[in-house]
C-alpha positions as CSV (number, residue, x, y, z in Angstrom):
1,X,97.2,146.9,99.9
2,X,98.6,145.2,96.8
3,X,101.9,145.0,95.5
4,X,102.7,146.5,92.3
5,X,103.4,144.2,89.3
6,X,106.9,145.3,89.1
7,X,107.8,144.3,92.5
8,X,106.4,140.7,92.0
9,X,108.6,140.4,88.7
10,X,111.6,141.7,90.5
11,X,111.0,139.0,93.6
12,X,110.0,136.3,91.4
13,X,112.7,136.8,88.6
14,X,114.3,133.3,86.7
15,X,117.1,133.9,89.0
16,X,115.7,134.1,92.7
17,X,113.4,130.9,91.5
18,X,116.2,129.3,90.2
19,X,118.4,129.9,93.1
20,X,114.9,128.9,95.5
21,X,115.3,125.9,94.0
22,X,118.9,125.0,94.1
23,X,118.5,125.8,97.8
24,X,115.3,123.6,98.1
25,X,117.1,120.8,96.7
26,X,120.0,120.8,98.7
27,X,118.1,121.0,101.9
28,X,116.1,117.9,101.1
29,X,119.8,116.7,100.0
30,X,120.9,116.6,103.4
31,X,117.8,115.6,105.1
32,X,117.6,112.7,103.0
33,X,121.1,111.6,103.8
34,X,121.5,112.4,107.3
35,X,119.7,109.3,109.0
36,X,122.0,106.7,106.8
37,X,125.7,106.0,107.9
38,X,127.8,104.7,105.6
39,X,129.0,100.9,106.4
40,X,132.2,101.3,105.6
41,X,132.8,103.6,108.8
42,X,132.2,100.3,110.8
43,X,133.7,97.4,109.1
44,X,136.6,97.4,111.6
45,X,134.6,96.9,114.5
């Protein structure tokens, strides 16, 4: 069973990639930067 051509251009448009890959980036955003506290949070301790 194949998928027509058109469907594949409609998934795959600039605009769903583009917005796949804002979304990719901000995930790895946040796992990047969820293991390091900031120091400031425990100067006064």
């Amino acid at each position: 069973m194949r998928l027509p051509l058109n469907v594949l251009r409609r998934v795959f448009s600039k605009e769903n990639l583009l917005a796949l890959l804002v979304c990719l980036i901000l995930i790895a955003l946040v796992i990047f930067t969820a293991d390091s506290a900031p120091l400031w949070i425990y100067q006064g301790f």
